[in-house]
Backbone bond lengths (Angstrom), bond angles and torsions (degrees), N, CA, C in turn:
res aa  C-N    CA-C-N  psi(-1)  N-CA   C-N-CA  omega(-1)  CA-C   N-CA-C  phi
1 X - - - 1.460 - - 1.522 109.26 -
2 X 1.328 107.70 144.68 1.395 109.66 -164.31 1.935 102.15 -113.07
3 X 1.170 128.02 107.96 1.106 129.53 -169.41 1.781 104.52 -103.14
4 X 1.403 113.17 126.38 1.790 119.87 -172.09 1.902 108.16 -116.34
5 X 1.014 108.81 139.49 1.236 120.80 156.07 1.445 129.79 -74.68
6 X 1.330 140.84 121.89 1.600 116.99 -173.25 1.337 109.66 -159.84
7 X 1.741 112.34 -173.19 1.152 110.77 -156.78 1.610 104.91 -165.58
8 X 1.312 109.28 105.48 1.911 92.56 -175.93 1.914 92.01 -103.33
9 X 0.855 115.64 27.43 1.739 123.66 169.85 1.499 99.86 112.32
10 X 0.722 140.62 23.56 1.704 142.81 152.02 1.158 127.74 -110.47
11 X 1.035 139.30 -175.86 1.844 145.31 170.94 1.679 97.90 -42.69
12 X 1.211 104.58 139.86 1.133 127.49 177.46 1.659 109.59 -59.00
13 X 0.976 121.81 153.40 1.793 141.15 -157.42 1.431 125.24 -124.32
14 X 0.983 134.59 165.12 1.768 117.18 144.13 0.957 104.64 -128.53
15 X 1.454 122.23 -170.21 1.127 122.19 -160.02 1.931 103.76 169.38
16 X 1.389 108.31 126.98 1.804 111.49 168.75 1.091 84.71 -76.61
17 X 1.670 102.79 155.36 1.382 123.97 172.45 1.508 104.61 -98.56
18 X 1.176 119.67 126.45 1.689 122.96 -178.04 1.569 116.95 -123.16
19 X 1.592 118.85 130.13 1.486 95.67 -170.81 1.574 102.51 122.21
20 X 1.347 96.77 145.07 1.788 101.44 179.21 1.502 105.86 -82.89
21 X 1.252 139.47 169.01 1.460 155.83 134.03 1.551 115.52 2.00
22 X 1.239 127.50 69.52 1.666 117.08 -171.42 1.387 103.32 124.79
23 X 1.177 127.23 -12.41 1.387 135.69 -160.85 1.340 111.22 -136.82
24 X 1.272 132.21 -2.23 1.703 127.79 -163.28 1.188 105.95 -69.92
25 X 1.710 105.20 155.63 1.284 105.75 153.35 1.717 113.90 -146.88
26 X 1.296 116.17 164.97 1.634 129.31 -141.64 1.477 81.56 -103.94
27 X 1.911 115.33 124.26 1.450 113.00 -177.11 1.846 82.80 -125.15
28 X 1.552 84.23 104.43 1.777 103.76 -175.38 1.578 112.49 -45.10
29 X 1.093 125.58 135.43 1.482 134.53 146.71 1.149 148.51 -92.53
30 X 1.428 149.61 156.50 1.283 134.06 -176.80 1.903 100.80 -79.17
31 X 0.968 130.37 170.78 1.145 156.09 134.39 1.629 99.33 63.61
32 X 1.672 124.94 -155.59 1.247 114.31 -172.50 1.877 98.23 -117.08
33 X 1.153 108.86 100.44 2.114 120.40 -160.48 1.292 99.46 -57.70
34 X 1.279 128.68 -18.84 2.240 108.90 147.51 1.011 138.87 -69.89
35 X 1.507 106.64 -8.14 1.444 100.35 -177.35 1.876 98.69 -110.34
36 X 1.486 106.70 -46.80 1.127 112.10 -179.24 1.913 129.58 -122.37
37 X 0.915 129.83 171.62 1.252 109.30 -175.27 1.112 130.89 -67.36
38 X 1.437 144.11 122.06 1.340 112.20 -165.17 1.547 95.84 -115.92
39 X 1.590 104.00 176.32 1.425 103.82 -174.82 1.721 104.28 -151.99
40 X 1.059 101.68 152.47 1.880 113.84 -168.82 1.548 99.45 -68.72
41 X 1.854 98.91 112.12 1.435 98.67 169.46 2.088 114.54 -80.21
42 X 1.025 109.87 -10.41 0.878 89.40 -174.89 1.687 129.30 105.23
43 X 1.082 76.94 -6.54 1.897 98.84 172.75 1.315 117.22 -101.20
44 X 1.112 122.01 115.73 1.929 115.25 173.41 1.695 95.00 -133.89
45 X 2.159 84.00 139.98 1.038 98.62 -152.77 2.217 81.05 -124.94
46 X 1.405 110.05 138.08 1.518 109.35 171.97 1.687 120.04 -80.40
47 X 1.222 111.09 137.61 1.389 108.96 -157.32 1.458 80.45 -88.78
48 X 1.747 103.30 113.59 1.408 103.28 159.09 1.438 105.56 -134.50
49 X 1.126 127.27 -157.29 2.010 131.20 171.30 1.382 92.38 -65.18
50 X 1.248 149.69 -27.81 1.536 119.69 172.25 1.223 132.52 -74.44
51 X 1.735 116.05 -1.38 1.205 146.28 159.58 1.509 117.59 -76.27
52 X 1.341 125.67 121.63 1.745 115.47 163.25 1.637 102.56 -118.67
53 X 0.874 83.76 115.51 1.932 114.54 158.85 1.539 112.35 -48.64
54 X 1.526 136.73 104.88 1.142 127.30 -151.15 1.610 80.28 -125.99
55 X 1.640 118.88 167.02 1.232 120.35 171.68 1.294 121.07 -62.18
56 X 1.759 111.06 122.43 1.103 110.36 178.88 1.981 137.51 -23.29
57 X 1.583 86.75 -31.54 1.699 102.37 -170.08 1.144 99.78 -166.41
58 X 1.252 128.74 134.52 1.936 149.82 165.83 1.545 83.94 -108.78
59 X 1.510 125.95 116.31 1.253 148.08 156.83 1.482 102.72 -64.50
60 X 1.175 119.02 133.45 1.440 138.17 176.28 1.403 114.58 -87.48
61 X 1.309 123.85 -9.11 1.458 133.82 -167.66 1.109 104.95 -123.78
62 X 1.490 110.68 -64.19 1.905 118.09 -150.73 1.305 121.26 176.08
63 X 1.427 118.08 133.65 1.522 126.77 173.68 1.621 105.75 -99.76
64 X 0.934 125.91 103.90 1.749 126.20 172.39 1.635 115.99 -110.35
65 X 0.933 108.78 137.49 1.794 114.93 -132.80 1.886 79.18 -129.96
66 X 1.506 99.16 155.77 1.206 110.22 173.85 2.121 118.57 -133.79
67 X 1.041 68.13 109.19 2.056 73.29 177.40 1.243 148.04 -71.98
68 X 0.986 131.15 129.69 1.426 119.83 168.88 2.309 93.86 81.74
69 X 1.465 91.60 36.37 1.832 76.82 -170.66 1.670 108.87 -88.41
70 X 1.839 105.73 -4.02 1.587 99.90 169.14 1.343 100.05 -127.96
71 X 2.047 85.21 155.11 1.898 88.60 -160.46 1.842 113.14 -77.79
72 X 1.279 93.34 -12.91 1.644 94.01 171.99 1.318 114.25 -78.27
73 X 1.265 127.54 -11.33 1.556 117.65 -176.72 1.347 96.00 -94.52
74 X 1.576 139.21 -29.47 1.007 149.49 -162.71 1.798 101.49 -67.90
75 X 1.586 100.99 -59.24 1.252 107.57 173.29 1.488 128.99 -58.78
76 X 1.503 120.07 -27.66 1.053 126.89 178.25 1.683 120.67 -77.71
77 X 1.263 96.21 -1.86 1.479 96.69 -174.79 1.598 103.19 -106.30
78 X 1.340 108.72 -18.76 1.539 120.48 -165.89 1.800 119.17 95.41
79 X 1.271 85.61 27.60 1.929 95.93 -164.92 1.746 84.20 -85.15
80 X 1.349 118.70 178.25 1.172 143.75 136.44 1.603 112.80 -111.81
81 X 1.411 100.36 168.77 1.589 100.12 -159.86 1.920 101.24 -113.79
82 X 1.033 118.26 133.27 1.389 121.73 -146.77 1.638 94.08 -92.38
83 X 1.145 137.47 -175.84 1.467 168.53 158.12 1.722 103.07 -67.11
84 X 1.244 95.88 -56.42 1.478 107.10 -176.67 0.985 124.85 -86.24
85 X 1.531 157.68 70.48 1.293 126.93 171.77 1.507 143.55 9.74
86 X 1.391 115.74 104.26 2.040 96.49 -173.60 1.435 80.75 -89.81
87 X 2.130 81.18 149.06 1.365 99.37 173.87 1.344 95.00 -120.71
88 X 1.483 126.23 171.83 1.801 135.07 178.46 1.364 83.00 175.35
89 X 1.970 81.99 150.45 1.584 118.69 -171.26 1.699 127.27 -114.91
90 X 1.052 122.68 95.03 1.254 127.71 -168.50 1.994 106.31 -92.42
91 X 1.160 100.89 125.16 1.634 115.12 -160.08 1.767 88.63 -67.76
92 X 1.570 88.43 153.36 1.842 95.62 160.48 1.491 137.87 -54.10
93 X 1.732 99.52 -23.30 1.837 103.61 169.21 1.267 100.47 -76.47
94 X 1.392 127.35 9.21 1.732 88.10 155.99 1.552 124.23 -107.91
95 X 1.318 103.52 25.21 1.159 104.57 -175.21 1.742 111.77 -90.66
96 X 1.436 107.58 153.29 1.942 108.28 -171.51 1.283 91.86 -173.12
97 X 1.695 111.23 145.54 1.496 112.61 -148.88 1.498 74.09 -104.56
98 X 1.957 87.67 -159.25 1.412 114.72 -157.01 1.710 86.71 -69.08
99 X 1.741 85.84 170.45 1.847 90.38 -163.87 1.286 147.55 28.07
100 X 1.178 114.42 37.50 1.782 135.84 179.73 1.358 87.78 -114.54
101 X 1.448 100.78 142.95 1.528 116.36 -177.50 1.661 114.53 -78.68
102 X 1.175 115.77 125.68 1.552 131.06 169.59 1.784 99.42 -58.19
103 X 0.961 141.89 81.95 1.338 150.88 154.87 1.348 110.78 -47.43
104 X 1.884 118.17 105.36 1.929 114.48 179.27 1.360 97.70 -66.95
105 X 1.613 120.37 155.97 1.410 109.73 144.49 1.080 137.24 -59.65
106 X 1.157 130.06 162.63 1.482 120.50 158.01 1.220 142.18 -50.92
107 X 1.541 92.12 -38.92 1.125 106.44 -178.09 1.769 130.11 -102.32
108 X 1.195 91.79 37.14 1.008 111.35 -166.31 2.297 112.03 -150.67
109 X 1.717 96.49 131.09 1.523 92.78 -178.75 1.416 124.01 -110.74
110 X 0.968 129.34 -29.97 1.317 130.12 155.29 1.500 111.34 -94.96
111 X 1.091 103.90 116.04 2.198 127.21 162.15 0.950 108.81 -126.86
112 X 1.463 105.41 121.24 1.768 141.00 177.47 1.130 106.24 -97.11
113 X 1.044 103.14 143.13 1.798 134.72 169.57 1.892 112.46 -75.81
114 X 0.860 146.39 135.07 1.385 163.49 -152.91 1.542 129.89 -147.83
115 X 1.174 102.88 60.35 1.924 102.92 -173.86 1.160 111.17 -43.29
116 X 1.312 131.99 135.72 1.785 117.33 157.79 1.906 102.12 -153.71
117 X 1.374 95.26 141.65 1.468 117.25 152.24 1.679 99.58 -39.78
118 X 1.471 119.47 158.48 1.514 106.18 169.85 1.870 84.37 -156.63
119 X 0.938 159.44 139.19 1.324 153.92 -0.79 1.529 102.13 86.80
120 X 1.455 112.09 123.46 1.529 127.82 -178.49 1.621 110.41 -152.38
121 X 1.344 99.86 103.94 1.513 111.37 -171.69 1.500 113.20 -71.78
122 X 0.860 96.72 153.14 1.706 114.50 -177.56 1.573 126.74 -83.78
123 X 1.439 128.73 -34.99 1.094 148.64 -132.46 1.443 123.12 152.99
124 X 1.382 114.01 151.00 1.088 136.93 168.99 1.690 112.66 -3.54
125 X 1.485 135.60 119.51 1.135 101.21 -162.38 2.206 91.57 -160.63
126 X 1.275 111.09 102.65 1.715 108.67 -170.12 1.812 91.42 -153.47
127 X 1.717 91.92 120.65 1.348 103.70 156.46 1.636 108.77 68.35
128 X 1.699 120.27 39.96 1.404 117.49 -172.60 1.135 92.91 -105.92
129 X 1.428 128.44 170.68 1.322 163.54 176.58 1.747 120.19 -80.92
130 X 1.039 116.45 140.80 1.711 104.79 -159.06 1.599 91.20 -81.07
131 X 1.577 109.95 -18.97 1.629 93.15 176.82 1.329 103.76 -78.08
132 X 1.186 131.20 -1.97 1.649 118.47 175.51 1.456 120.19 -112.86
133 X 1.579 91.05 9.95 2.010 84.16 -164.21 1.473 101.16 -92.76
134 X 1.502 148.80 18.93 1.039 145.70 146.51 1.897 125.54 -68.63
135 X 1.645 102.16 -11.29 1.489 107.43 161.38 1.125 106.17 -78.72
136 X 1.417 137.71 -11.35 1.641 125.71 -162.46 1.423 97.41 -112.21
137 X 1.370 136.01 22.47 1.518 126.46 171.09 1.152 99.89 -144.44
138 X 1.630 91.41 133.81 1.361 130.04 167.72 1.733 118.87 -35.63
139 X 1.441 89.62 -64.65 1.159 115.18 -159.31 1.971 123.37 167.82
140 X 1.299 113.15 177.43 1.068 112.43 -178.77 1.615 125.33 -121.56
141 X 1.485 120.01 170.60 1.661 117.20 -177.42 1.243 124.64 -139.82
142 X 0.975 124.56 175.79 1.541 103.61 169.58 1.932 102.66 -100.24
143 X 1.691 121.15 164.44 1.075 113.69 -170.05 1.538 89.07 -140.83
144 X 1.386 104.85 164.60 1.423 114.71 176.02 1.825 97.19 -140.57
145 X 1.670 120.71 80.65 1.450 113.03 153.75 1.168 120.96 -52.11
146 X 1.169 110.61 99.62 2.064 113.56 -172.06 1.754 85.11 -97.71
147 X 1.392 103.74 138.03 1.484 131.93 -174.39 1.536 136.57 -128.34
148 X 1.030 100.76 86.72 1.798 102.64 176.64 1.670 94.36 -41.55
149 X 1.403 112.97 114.46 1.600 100.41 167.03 1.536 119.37 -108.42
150 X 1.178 101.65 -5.61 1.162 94.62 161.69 1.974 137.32 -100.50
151 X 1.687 96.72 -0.51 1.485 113.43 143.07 1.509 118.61 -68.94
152 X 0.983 122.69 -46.85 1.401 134.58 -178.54 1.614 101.72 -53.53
153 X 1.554 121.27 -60.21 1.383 112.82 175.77 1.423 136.98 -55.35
154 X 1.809 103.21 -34.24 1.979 110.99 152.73 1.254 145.45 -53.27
155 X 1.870 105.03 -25.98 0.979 118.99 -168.48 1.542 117.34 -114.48
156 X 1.068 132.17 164.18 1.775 117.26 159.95 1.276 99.16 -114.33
157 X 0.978 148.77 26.85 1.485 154.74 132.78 0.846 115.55 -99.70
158 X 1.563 126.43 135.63 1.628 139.07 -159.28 1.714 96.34 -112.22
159 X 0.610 134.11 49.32 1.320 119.59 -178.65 1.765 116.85 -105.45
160 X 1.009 84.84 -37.57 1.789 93.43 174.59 1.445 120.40 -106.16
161 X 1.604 106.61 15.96 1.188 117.33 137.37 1.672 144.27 -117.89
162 X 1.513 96.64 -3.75 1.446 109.44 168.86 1.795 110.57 -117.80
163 X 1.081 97.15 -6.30 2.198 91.90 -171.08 1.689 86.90 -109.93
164 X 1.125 149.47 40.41 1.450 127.26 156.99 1.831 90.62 -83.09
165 X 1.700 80.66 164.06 1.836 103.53 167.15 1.638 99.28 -81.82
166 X 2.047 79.04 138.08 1.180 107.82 -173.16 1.480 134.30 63.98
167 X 1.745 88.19 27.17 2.026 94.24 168.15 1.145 117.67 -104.51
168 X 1.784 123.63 12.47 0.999 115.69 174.18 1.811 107.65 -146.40
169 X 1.274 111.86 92.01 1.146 141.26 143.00 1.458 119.80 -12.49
170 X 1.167 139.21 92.32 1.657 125.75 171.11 1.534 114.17 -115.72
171 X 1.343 116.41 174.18 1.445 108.69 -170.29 1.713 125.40 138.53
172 X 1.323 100.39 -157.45 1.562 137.74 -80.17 1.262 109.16 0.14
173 X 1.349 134.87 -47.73 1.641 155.50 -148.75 1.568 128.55 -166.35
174 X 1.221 127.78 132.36 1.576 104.66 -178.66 1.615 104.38 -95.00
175 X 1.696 99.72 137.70 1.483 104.01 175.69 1.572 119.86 -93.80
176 X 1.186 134.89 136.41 1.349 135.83 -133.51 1.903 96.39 -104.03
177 X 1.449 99.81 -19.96 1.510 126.64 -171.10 1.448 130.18 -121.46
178 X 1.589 123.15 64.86 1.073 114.47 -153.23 2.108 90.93 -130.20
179 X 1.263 88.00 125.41 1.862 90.01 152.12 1.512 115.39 -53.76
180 X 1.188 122.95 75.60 1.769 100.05 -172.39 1.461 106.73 -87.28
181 X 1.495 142.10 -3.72 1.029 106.31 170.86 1.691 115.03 -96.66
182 X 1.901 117.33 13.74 1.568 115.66 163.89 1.247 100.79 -119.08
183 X 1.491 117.28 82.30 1.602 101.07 146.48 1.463 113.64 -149.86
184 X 0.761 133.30 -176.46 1.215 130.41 -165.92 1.756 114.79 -118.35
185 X 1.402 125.66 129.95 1.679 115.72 174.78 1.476 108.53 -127.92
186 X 1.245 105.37 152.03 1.379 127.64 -139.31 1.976 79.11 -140.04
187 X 1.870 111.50 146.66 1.274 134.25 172.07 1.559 77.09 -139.39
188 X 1.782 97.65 136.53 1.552 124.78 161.14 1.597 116.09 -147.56
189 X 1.799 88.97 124.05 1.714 91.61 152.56 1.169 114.27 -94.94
190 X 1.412 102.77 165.22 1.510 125.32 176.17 1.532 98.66 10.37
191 X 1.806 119.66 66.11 1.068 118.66 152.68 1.586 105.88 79.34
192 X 1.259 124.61 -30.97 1.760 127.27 161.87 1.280 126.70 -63.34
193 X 1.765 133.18 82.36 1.140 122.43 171.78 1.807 124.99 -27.69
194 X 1.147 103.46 120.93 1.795 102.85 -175.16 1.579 96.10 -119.07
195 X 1.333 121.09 -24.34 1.631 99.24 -176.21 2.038 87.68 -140.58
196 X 1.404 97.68 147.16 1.441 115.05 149.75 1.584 139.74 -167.12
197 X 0.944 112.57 132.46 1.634 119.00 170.28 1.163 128.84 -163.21
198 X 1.456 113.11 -162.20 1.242 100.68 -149.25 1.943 108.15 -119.82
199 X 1.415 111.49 142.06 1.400 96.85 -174.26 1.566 118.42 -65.39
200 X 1.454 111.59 21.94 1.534 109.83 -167.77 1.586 109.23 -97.47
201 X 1.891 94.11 -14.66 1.652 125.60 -165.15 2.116 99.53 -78.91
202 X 1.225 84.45 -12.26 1.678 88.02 -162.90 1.877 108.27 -68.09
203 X 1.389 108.71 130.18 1.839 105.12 -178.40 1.331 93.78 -67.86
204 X 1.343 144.89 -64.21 1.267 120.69 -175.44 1.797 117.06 -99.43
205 X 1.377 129.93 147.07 1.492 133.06 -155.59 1.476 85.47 -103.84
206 X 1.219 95.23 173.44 1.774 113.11 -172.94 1.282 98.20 -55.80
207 X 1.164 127.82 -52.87 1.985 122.55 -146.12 0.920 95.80 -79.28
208 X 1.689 122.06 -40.04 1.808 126.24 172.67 1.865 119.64 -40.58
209 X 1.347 86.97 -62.09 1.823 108.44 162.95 0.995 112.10 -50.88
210 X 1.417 149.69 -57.53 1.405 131.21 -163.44 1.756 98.71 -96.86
211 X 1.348 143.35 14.67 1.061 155.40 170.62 1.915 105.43 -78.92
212 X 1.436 79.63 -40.75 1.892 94.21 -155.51 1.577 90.54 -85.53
213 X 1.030 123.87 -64.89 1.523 128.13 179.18 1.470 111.87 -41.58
214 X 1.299 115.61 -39.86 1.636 131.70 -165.34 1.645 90.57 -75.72
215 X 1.574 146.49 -22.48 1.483 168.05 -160.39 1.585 100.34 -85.04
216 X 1.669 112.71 -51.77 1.183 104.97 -151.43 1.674 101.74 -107.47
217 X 1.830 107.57 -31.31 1.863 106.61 174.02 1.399 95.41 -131.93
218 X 1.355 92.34 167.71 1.801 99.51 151.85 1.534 133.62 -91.18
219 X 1.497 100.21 118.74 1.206 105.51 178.41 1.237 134.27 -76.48
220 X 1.724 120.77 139.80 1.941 114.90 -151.09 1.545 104.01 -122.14
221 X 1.076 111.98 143.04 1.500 120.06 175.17 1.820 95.03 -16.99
222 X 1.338 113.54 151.85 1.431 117.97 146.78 1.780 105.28 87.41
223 X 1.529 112.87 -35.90 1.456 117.64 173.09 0.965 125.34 -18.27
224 X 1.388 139.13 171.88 1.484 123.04 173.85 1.757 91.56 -164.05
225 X 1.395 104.20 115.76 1.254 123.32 177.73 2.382 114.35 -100.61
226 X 1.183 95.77 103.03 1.636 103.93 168.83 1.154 134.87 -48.02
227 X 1.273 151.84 128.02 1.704 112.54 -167.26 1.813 103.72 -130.40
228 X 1.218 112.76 27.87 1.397 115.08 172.66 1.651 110.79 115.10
229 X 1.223 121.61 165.71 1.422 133.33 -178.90 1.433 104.09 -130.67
230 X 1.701 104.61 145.66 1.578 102.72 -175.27 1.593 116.66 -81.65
231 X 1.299 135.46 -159.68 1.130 103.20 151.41 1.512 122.11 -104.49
232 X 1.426 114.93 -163.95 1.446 129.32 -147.45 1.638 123.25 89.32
233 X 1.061 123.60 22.09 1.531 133.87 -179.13 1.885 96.32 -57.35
234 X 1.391 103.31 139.15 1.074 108.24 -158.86 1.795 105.77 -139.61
235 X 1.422 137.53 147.51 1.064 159.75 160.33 1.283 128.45 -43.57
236 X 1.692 120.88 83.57 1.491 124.75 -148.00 1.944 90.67 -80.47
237 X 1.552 106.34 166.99 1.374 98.69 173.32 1.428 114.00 -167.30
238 X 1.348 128.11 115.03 1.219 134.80 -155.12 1.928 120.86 -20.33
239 X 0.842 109.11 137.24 0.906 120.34 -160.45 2.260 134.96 53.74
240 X 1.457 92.18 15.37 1.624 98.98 138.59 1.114 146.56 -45.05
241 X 1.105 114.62 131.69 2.114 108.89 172.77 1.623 81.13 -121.63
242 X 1.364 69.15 128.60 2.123 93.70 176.02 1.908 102.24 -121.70
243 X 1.213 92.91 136.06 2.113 116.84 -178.59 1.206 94.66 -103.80
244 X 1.402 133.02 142.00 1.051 156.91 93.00 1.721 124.02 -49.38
245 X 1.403 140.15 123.13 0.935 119.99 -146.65 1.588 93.95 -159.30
246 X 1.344 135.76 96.37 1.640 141.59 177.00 1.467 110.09 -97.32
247 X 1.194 123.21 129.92 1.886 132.17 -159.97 1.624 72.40 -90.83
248 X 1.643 88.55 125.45 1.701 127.59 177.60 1.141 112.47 45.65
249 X 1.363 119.33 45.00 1.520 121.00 157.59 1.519 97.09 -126.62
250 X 1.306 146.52 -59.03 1.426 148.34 -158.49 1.456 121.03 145.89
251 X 1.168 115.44 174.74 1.319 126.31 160.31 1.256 129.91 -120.82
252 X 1.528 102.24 121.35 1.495 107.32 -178.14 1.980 99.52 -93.86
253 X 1.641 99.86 143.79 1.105 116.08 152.57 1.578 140.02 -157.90
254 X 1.366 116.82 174.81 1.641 110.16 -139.50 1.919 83.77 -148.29
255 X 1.285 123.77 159.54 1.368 135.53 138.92 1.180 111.86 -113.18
256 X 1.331 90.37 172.08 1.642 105.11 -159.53 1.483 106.82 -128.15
257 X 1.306 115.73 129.71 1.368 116.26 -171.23 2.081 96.97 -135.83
258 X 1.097 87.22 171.65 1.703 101.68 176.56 1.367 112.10 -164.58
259 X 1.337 96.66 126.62 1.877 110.86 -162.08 1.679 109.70 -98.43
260 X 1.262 78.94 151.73 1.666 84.84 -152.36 1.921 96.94 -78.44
């Protein structure tokens, strides 16, 4: 089941997504169905331009992101790949749904694009077991870690290269039903595949990931856990439209602008 965030110019909505690829349509709900129950009002609305697609979920707590989780991106950067999982935390202002502009910093000259699986917890969630951590998620999204990389290389703190507004992209919809450890994700500019692989490529798998995270905080309704980028990370540049793209979940996408 494909669950959407939206907006035809009023308070934001939900809505199942119903309908093939080109064809959907938004079968309205009451209230927001993670926190509370929701139920089919009975309204369906066609996803056209009078519709905006808002981020699936603004986490109330925390986005905790996982690095270096494929060994080709690892290598391509000159990383080695640790024992441990790195974990880092990118705040909720950077989150901006599908088609909201990826804004570069200023201060910053090369920003990369970042495909990732992204993970959306369900509930209450500290110290579970990877055989149990598939009761504690919602569901999944597509993500776009957009990356100052060349802040990232000055600093050993990522923060002012992964937590600005609008470096992290979520979306179109979260799917409630996804094979996540067979599918494949794909990063595109202007329509040119630049990164792909497969979530099967990942050193640690989803249940592992939300096991390990669940170790170090507690995880809260709405959370949203990252689970790595493949390689091919690539050099965003004003006026780009960059895809994020998860096999049978959707495609999220964004342009990219930089203000003068």
């Amino acid at each position: 089941m494909r669950i959407a965030r939206f907006t035809t110019g009023s308070e934001p909505q939900y809505a199942i997504v119903d309908g093939e690829a080109g064809n959907e349509e938004l079968v309205v709900l009451t209230g927001d169905p993670m926190y509370t129950p929701g139920s089919v009002t009975g309204e369906r609305i066609k996803l056209t331009d009078d519709v905006r697609l808002l981020a699936p979920v603004i986490p109330r707590s925390k986005i905790v992101c996982l690095g270096r989780n494929y060994a080709e991106h690892a290598k391509e950067l000159g990383n080695e790949v640790d024992d441990l999982p790195l974990l880092f935390l990118k705040p909720n202002t950077a989150v901006v749904g599908p088609d909201d502009p990826i804004v570069l910093p200023h201060y910053a000259e090369d920003v990369q694009l970042e495909a990732e699986l992204a993970i959306v917890i369900s509930r209450v969630c500290k110290d579970v077991s990877p055989e149990n951590a598939e009761q504690y998620i919602y569901g999944y999204t597509c993500a776009n870690d957009v990356t100052a990389r060349d802040v990232q290389r000055q600093e050993k703190q990522w923060f002012r290269a992964k937590g600005f507004d609008t470096s992290l992209p979520l979306g179109p919809w979260i799917e409630t039903e996804l094979a996540h450890d067979d599918v494949r994700v794909y990063g595109r500019i202007n329509g040119e595949t630049v990164q792909e692989g497969h979530s099967a490529d990942m050193i640690t798998d989803v249940a592992t990931v939300v096991s390990l995270v669940s170790e170090v905080t507690t995880l809260l309704p709405g959370d949203v856990i990252l689970t790595g980028t493949p390689a091919g990370v690539t050099t965003l540049n004003h006026g780009d439209v960059v895809e994020v793209e998860v096999e049978d979940l959707g495609v999220l996408r964004n342009p990219v602008i930089r203000r003068g």
